[in-house]
LUMVEXGU-424638 format. One line per 2 residues: number of its first residue (from 1); for each residue x, y, z of C-alpha. Coordinates in steps of 0.1 Angstrom, whole numbers, plus 5000, padded with zeros to 4 digits. Layout:
NUM	X:Y:Z  ...
% end
This chain:
1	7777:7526:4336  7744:7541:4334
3	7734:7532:4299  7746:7501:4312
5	7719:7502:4339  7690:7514:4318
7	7700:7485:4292  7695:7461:4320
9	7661:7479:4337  7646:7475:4305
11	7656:7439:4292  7641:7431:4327
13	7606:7450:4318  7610:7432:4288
15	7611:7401:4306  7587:7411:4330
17	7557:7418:4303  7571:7389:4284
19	7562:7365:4318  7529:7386:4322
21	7516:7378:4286  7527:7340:4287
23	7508:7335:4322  7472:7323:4309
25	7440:7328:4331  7448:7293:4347
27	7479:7303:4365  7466:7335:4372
29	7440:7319:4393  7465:7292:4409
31	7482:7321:4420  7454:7340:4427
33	7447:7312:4452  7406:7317:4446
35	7382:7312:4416  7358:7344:4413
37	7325:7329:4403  7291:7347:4387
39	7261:7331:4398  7226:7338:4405
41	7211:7343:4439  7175:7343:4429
43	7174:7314:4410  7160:7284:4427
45	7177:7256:4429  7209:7272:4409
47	7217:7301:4431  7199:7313:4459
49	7201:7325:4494  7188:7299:4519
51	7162:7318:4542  7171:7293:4577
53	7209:7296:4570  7208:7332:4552
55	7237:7314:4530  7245:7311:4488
57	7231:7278:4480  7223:7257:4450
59	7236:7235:4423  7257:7258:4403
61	7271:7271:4441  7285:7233:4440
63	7292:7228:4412  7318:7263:4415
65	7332:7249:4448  7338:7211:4434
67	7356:7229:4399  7376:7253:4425
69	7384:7220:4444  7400:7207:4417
71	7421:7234:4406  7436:7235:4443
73	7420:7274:4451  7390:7284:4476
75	7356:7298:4451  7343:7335:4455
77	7313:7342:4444  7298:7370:4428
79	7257:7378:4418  7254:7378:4382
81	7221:7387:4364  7215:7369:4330
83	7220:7401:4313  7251:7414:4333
85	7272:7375:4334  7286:7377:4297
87	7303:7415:4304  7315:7404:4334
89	7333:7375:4320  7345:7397:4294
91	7358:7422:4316  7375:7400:4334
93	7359:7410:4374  7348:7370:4373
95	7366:7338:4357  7337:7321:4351
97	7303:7319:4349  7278:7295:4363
99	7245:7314:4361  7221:7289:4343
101	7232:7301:4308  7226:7278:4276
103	7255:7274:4252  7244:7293:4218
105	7269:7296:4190  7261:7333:4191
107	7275:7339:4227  7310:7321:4213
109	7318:7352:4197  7321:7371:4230
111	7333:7343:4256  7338:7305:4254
113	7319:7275:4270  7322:7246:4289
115	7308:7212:4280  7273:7210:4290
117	7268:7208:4328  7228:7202:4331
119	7204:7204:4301  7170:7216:4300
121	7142:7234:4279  7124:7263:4277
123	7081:7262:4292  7055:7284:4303
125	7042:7289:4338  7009:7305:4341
127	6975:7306:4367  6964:7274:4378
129	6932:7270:4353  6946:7296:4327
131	6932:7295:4292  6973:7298:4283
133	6981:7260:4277  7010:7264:4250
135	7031:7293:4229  7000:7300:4204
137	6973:7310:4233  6997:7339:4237
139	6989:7354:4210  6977:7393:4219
141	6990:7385:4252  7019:7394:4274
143	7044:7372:4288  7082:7379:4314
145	7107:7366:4310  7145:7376:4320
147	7161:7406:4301  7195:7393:4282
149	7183:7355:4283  7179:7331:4256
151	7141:7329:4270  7136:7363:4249
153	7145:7360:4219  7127:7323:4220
155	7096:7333:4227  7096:7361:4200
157	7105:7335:4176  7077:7311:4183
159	7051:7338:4189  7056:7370:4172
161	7022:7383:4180  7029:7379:4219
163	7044:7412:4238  7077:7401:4259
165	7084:7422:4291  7118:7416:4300
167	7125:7422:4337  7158:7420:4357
169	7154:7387:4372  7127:7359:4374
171	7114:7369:4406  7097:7399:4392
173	7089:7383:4361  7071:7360:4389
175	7057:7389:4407  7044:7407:4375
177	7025:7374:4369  7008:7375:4404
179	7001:7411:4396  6982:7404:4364
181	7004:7425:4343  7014:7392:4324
183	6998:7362:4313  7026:7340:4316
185	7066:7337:4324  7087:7318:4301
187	7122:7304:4308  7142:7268:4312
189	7113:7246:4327  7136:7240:4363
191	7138:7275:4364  7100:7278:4366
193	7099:7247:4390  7116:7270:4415
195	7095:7299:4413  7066:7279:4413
197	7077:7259:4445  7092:7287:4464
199	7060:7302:4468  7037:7299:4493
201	7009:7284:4473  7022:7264:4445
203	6994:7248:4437  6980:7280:4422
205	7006:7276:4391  7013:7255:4365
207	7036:7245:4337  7027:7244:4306
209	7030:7234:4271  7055:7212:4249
211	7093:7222:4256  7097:7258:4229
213	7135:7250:4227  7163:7227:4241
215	7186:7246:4266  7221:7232:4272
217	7239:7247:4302  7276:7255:4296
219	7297:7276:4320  7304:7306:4308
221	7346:7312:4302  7368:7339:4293
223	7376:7335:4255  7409:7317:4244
225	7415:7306:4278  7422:7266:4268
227	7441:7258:4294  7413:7268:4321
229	7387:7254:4296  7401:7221:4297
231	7406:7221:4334  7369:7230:4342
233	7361:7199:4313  7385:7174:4331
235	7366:7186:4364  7334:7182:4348
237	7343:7152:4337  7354:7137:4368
239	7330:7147:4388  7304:7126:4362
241	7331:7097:4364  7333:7096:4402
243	7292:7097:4405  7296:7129:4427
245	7272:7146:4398  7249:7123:4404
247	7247:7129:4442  7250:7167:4436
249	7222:7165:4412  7197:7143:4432
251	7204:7169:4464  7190:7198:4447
253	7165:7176:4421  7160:7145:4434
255	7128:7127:4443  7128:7136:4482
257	7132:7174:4467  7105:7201:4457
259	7120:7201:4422  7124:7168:4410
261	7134:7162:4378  7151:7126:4362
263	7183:7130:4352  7176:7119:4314
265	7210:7131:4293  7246:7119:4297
267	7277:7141:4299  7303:7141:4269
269	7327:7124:4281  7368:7125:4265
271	7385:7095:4264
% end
């Protein structure tokens, strides 16, 4: 009777880990009843905290929360650097990442992407009246950017006789620029829109120069995950569809906005 019962105890663990390996990341969030989400909340308009309403606010914040919608679960969100988003994905303490990250065939050999969510390209801000007007004034010079971002290896690329300080965040890339200790901060061009607008006297910056490199936002996903991949594409998808993009996008980017920019691209679209 008792090998009897220890036969059955362990076709049920069996069973068990059996269950446990089939369920994929999408049922484990279903069940989970919440979607854990990395964003930024520095990064104006993507992910910030609203100074009036002291709340997490911005276009990948509603973009999470319309995804989440979908899937029938509430969004969490955690802060996400661009150097800390891809571990945390792999490690599993967020499902996905929304953290103004472009889609390089590199990164797919550590986690998988979305279909591009919001497409942009990689500029310079710099002094209002700077001699720095594009990538080869640099030259001898130093510029921030973001450690872990796409922004740093760019700007190597295209000016190899430039020195890159790579800082936590953008802020204090921004702040070093103030400061003197660089001549210039280099990321995705709404990126710099944000800092340049959030401060108090905008007009003392510009943008500058012809776009170094296209920068396709994907979110980033756990690898081999398809079932959760192809419910955060159907929900992209719809949410282009339904025109609710649109509105999202022309809230944070619009014309009545600090950051406007014309939605120029179109979202790839299954039939």
């Amino acid at each position: 009777m008792r090998r009897f019962s220890i036969v059955v105890a362990m076709v049920l663990a069996m069973a068990l880990c059996a269950s446990a390996a089939m369920a994929d990341k999408l049922q484990e969030i279903k069940a989970r009843g919440v979607l854990v989400c990395g964003v930024k909340d520095a990064v104006v308009p993507f992910g910030y905290i609203d100074e009036d309403s002291k709340q997490l606010v911005g276009m990948d914040i509603d973009i999470c929360k319309y995804i989440a919608e979908k899937i029938g679960v509430k969004a969490e969100f955690k802060p996400v650097t661009s150097a800390t988003r891809i571990p945390m994905i792999v490690q599993g303490s967020i499902d996905l990442a929304a953290a103004t990250m472009t889609h390089k065939i590199a990164r797919d050999d550590t986690i998988d992407f979305s279909i591009t969510y919001f497409m942009d390209g990689q500029k310079l801000l710099v002094k209002k009246g700077s001699a720095i007007k594009s990538v080869a004034d640099l030259k001898g010079h130093k510029v921030g950017t973001a450690k872990g971002s796409t922004s740093e290896q760019n700007i190597t690329n295209v000016q190899p006789d430039c020195r890159v300080l790579s800082f936590e965040g953008y802020p204090q890339a921004f702040l070093a620029l103030k400061q003197g200790k660089v001549k210039a901060v280099t990321t995705d061009s709404t990126i710099l829109l944000g800092l340049k607008n959030s401060d108090p006297n905008p007009e003392n910056w510009e943008i500058v120069g012809e776009f170094i490199s296209p920068e396709p936002y994907g979110l980033g996903l756990p690898e081999n995950e398809s079932n959760f991949r192809d419910a955060v594409n159907v929900a992209l998808m719809e949410m282009w569809k339904s025109g609710d993009y649109q509105k999202m996008y022309n809230k944070w980017f619009g014309k009545d906005t600090n950051y406007y920019l014309p939605l120029t691209w179109n979202m790839e679209l299954w039939p």
